[in-house]
DRENFIKE-229145 format. One record per residue: residue in three letters; x, y, z of N, C-alpha, C in turn. Coordinates in steps of 0.2 Angstrom, whole numbers, plus 5000, padded with zeros to 4 digits. Example, Ala and Ser with C-alpha at 12.3 -4.5 7.8 and 13.67 -1.06 7.14 Angstrom:
BEGIN
Ala506649725039506249785039506649845039;Ser506449895035506849955036506450005039;
This chain:
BEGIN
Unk520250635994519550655994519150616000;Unk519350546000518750506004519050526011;Unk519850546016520050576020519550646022;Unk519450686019519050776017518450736020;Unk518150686016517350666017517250656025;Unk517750596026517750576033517950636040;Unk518450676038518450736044517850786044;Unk517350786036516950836037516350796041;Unk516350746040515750706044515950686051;Unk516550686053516650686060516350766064;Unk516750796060516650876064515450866063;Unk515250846058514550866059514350806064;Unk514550756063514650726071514650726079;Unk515250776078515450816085515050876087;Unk514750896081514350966081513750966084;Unk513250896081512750866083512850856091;Unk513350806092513450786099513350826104;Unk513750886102513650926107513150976107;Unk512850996103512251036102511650976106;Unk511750936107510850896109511050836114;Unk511750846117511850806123511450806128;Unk511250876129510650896134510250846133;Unk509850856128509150796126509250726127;Unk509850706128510050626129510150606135;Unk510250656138510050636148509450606149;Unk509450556154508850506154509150436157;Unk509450386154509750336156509750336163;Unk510350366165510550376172510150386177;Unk509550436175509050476179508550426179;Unk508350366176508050326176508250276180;Unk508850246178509150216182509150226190;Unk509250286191509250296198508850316202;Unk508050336199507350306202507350256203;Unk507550216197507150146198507650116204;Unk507950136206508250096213507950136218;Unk507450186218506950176222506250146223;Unk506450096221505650056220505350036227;Unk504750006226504450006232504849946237;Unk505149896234505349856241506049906242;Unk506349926239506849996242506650046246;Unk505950076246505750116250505650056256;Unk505550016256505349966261505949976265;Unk506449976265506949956266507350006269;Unk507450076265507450136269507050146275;Unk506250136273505750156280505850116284;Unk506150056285506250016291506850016293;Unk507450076291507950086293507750136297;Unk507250196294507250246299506750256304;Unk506450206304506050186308506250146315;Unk506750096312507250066317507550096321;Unk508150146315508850166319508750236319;Unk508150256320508050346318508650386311;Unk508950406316509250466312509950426310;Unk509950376314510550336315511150326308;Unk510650306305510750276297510850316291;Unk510850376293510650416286511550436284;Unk511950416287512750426285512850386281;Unk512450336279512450286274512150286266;Unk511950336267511650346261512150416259;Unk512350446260512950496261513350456256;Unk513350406260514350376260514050326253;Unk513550296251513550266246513550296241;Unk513250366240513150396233513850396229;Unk514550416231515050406227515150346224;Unk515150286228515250226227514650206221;Unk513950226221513550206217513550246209;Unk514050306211514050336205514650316200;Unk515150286202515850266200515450186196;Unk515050146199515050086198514650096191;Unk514050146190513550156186514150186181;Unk514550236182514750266177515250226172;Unk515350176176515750096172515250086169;Unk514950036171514450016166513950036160;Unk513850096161513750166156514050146150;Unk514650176154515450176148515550106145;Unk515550056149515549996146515149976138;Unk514249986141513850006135513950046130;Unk514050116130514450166125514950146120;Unk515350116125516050136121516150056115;Unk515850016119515749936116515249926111;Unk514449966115514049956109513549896109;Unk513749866116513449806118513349826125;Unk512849766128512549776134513449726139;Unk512949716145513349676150513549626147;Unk512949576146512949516146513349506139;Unk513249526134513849516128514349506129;Unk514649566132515349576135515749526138;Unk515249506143515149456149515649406145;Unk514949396139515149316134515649316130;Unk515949366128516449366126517049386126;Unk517149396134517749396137517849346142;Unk517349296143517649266150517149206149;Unk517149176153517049086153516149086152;Unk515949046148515349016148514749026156;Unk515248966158514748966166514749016170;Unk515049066170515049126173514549176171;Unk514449176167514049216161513249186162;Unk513349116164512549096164512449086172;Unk512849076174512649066183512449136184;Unk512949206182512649256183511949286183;Unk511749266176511149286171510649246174;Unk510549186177510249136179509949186188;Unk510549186190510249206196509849266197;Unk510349346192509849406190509149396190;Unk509149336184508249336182508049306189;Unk508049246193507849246197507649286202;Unk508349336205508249406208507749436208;Unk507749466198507349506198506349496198;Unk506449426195505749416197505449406202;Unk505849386207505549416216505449446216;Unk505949506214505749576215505449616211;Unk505149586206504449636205503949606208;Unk503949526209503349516216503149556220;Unk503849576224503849616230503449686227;Unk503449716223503449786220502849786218;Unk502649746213501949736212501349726218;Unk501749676224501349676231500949746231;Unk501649776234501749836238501349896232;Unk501249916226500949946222500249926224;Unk500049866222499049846225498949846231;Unk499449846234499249846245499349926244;Unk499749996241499750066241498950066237;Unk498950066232498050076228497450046233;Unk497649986236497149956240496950036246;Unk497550026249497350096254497350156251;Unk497250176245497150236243496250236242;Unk496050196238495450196236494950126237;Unk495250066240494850016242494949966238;Unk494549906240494549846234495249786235;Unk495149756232495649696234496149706229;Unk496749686235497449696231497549656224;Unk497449596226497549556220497449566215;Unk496649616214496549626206496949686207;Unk497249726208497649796206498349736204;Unk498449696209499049666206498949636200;Unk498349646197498449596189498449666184;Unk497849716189498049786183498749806180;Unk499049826186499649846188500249796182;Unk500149746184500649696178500649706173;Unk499949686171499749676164499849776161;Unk499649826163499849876164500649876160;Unk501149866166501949866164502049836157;Unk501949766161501949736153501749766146;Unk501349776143500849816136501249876136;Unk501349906141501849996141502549966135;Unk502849906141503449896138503249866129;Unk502849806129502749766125502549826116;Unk502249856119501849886114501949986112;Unk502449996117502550076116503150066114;Unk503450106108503950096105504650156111;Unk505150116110505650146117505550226115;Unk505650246110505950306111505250346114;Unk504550326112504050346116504150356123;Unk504250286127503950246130504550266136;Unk505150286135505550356137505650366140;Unk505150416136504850506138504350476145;Unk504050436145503550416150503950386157;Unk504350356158504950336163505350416166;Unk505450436160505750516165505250536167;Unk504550536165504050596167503950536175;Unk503650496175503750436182504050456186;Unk504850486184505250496190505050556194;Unk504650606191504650636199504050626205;Unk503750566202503350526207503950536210;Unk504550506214504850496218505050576224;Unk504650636217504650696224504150716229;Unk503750656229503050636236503750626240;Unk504150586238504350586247504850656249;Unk505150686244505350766245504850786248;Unk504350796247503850846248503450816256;Unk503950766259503550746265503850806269;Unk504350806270504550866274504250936275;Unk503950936271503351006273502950986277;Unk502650926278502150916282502450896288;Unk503050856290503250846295503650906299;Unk503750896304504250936307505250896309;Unk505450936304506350906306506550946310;Unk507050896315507650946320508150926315;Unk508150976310508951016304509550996311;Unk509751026314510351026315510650946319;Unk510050926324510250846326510150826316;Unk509950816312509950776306510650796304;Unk510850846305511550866301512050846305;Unk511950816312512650786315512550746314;Unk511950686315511950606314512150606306;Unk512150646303512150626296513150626295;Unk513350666296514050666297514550616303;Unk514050636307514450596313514150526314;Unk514050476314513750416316513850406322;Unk513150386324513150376332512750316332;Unk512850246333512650186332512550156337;Unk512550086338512550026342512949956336;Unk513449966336513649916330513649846333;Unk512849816332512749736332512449686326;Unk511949646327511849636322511349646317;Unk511049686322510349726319510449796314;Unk511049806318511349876312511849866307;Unk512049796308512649786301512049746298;Unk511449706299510849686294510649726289;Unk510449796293510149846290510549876285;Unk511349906288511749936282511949876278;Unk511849816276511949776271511349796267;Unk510849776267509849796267510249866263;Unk510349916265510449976261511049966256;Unk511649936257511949936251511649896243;Unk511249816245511049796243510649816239;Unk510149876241509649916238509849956234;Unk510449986237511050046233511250016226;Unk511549966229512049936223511949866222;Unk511349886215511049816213511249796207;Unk511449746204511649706197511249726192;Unk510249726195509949756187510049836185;Unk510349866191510549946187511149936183;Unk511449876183512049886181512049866174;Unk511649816172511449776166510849846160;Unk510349866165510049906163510149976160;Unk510950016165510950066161511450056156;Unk511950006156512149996150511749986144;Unk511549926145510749916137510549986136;Unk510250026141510250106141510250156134;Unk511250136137511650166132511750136125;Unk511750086126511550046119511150076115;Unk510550086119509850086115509950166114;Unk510050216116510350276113510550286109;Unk511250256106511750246104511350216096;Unk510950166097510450146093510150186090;Unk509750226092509250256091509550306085;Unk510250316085510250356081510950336077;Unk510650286070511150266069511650276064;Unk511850356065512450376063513050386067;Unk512650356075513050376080513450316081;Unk514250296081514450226081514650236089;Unk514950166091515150166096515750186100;Unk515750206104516550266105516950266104;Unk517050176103517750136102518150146096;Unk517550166089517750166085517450246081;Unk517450296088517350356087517950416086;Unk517750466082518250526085518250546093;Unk518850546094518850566102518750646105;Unk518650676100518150746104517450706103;Unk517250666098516550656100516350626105;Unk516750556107516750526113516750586120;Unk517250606117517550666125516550696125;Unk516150726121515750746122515150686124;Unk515150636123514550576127514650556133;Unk515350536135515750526141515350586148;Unk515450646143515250706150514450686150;Unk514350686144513350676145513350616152;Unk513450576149513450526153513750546160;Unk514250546163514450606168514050636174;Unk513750656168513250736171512650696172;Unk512350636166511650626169511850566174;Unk512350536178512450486180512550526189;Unk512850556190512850596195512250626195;Unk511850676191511150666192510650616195;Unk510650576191510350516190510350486200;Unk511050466201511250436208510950496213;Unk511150556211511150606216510350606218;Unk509950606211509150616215508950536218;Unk509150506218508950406219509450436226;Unk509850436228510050456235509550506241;Unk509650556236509150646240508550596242;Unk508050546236507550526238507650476245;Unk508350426244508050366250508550406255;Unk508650466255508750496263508150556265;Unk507750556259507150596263506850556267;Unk506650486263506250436267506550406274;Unk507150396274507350376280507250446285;Unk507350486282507350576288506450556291;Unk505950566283505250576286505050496291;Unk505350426291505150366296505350396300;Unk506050426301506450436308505850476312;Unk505750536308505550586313504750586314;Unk504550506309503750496312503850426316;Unk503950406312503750336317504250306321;Unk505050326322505550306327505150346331;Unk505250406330505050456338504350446341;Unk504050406337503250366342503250306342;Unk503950286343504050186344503750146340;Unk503750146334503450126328504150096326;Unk504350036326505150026324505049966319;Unk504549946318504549886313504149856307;Unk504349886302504149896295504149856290;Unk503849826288504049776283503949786277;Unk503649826274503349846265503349906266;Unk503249926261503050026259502550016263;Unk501949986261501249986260501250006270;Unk501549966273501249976280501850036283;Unk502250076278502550116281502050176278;Unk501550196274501450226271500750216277;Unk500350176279499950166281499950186290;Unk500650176293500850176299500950266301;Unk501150296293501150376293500450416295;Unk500050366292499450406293499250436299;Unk499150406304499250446310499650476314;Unk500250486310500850516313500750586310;Unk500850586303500950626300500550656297;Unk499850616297499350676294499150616287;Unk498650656283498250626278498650626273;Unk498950706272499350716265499950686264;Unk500250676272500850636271500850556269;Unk500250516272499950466269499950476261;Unk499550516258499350536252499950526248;Unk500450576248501150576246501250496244;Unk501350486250501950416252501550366247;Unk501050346248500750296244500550326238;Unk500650376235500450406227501350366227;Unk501650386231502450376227502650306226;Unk502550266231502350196228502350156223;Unk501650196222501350156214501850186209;Unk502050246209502450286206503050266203;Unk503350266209504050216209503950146206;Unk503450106208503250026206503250046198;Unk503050086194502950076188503350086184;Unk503850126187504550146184504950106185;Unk504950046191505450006193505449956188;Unk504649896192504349866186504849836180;Unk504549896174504949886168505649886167;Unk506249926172506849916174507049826176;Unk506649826181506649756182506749686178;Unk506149696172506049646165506549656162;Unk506549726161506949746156507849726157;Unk508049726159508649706163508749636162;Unk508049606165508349516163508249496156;Unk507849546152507849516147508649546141;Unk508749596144509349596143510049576142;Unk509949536150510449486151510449436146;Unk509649406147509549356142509749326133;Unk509549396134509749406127510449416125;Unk510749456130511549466128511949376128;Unk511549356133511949306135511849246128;Unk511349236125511149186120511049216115;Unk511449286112511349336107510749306103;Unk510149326106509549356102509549416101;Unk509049446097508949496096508649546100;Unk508849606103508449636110508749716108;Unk508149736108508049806108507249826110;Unk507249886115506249886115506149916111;Unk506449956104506449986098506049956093;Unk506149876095506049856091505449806091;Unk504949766084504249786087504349696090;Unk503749696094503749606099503849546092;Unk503649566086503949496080504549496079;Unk504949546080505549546077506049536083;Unk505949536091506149496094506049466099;Unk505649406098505249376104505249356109;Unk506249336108506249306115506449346119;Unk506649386119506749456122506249476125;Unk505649496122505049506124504649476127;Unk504649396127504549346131504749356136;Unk505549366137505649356147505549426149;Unk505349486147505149546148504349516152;Unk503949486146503049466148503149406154;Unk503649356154503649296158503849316166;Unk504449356165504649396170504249416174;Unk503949466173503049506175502649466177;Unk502449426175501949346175502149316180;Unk502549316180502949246185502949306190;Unk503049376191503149406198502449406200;Unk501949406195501149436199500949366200;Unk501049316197500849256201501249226205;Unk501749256206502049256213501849276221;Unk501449346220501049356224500349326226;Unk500149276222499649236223499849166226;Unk500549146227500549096230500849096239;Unk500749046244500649056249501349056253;Unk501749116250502649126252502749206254;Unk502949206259503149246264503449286259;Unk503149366257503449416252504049456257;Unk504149436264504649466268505049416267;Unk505049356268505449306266505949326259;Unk505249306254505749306247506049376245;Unk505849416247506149486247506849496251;Unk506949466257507649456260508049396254;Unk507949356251508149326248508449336241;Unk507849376238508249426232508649456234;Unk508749496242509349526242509949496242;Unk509849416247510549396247510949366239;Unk510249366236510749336229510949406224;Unk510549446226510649526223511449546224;Unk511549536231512149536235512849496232;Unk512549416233513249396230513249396225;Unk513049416218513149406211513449476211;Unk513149526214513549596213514249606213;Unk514549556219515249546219515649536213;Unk515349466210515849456204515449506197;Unk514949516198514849566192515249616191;Unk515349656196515649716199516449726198;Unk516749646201517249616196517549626191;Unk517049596187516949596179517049666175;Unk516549696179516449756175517149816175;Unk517449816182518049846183518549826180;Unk518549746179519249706172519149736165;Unk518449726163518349756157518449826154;Unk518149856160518349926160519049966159;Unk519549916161520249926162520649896155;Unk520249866152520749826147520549846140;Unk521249876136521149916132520749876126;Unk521049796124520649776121519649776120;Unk519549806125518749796126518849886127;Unk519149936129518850006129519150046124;Unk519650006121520350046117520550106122;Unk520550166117520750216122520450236127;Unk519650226130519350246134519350216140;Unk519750186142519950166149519550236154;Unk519450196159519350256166519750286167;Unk519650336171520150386172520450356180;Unk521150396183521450336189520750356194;Unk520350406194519850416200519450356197;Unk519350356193518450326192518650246195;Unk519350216192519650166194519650146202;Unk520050186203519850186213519350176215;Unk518950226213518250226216517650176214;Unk517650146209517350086205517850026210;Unk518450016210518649956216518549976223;Unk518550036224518150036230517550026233;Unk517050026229516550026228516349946227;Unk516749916223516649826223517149796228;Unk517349826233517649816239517149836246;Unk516749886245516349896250515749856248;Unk515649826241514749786245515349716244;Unk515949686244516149646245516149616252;Unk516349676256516349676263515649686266;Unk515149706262514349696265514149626263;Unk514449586259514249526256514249466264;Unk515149466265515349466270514949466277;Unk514849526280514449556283513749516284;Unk513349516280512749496278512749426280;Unk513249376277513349296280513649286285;Unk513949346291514149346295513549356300;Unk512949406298512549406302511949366305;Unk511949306297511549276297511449226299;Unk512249186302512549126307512449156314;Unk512549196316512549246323511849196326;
């Protein structure tokens, strides 16, 4: 009888899954904005400002490697039930586990510095006023969203945020593109390979393929998986049920990548074809690439660009907190869900509020935001390498997926992929001894 019970609750299990896997798309598509954030568009606009059209092969060539890396980590979450850092802790050595999580958090609070700048310097030129109080609204803002709106709310408002990121689709109407040179540089690369151009394409993998998407869509999936707690984790699921979350995941992950892609190669197209081709080559924030538009492209193209900014910052923002308080928490098993309300678990909520704090009074003290925003990249960079590691050992080893191992593509292209920003890591400390 108790056999009858359990198959009929699987089947209304697998029935469920599939009927409303549509509705659970979001992680990925979140994820893959929020690696649009504004020091990212910074970093696009000074490629195509730089290298014109030069660069856009790059943004091609990473979306498979950016999809294979996420759809590990995804699965990871799912199928275990647990974030990164859990995993981390309970597969592999102590100091590993904290050197990692130590350095993320440091990473990430640079870079909501950088982002929060770049958000009050875009509101600054949209409507006036001094950047710094927009930098205090702006945080304090992120923060209470996160702190105070319950996740499954608070969501729905991150997906709706994402298509702020179609200001920069929409620049294209306002400019004018030569389509067919765009469609050979984009295919054929035609460079100067020194060290201005292995900087840059390091600068763009490191923005591609960052550690906190890695930590954040996992937790993601967790909190999903959470939310409805009938749903177990894959590990110890029927495997048509599994086979149906694995494709959700799939579909929103490749989604997710593919518009975080579409976005930083419109950006790079619209710098190329406004500010390269009028000798404008050297860009340092959103804020002065949006501001530099202005007379190239027009008022609405400005308009765009800096609405997409703030847009992008606010979505990024709380992927940012959210991610190290993740680690944190996985790392020193607290208590971490945004489900859940700020007393029942603080410390969690705490590095999410400190996090944020620490980045907006970052922007108040007397340090070069191009400096330390080069700086999160480098350590963004080397942690990626052995995370990226990790995440592929784990993913392989039946004890931690049981049946759910990757498939041999996912496998290739996930070690591919931790071989390519291996070799930009590489790269990067090669260029910086020159």
């Amino acid at each position: 009888m108790q056999s009858t019970d359990k198959a009929l609750l699987d089947v209304d299990l697998i029935a469920a899954a599939d009927k409303a896997w549509i509705k659970k798309i979001g992680p990925g598509i979140i994820t893959g904005a929020a690696d649009d954030d504004p020091s990212g568009i910074a970093t696009y606009s000074q490629a195509g400002a730089q290298f014109g059209f030069g660069l856009l092969w790059t943004i091609v060539f990473t979306y498979p490697l950016m999809v294979a890396i996420q759809l590990v980590s995804a699965r990871i979450g799912q199928v275990t039930g647990h974030g990164l850092a859990t995993n981390i802790r309970r597969h592999y050595p102590g100091w590993m586990l904290y050197a990692i999580v130590a350095l993320l958090v440091l990473a990430n609070t640079i870079n909501i510095a950088a982002d929060i700048a770049a958000m009050g310097e875009a509101l600054r030129l949209l409507i006036g006023g001094a950047t710094h109080w927009y930098v205090v609204l702006l945080g304090l803002l992120s923060v209470m969203l996160q702190v105070f709106v319950p996740y499954s709310r608070y969501v729905r408002f991150l997906k709706w945020l994402t298509l702020a990121l179609l200001a920069y689709v929409a620049t294209i109407f306002v400019v004018r593109i030569p389509w067919t040179e765009v469609l050979i540089r984009t295919l054929i690369p035609q460079m100067a390979w020194n060290s201005e151009s292995v900087t840059m394409i390091v600068a763009i993998f490191g923005t591609t393929i960052s550690p906190y998407l890695f930590f954040w869509q996992a937790s993601q999936e967790v909190e999903e998986q959470q939310s409805e707690p009938q749903t177990p984790p894959l590990k110890g699921a029927p495997m048509q049920y599994a086979q149906v979350v694995l494709r959700r995941i799939k579909v929103d992950t490749y989604i997710g990548m593919g518009f975080s892609n579409l976005v930083a190669f419109f950006i790079v197209l619209t710098t190329a074809t406004t500010l390269h081709a009028h000798g404008v080559s050297n860009i340092q924030t959103s804020a002065q690439a949006a501001s530099a538009l202005r007379p190239l492209a027009g008022e609405f193209a400005f308009l765009l660009f800096s609405l997409g900014i703030i847009g992008t910052g606010l979505l990024a923002v709380p992927v940012l907190a959210g991610s190290a308080a993740y680690a944190m928490a996985g790392a020193f098993r607290w208590r971490n869900s945004l489900e859940l309300k700020p007393s029942a678990a603080k410390k969690f909520y705490g590095i999410i509020v400190g996090s944020t704090l620490a980045g907006m009074a970052f922007t108040f003290m007397p340090i070069d935001p191009i400096k330390a925003l080069f700086w999160s990249a480098v350590i963004n960079g080397v942690i990626s390498v052995p995370i990226m590691v990790v995440m592929m050992m784990m993913a392989t080893r039946p004890d931690v997926m049981g049946k759910l191992t990757p498939s041999t593509g996912l496998k290739l292209t996930g070690w591919l992929s931790t071989a390519a920003m291996a070799v930009a890591v590489v790269a990067m400390f090669w260029t910086m001894n020159m």
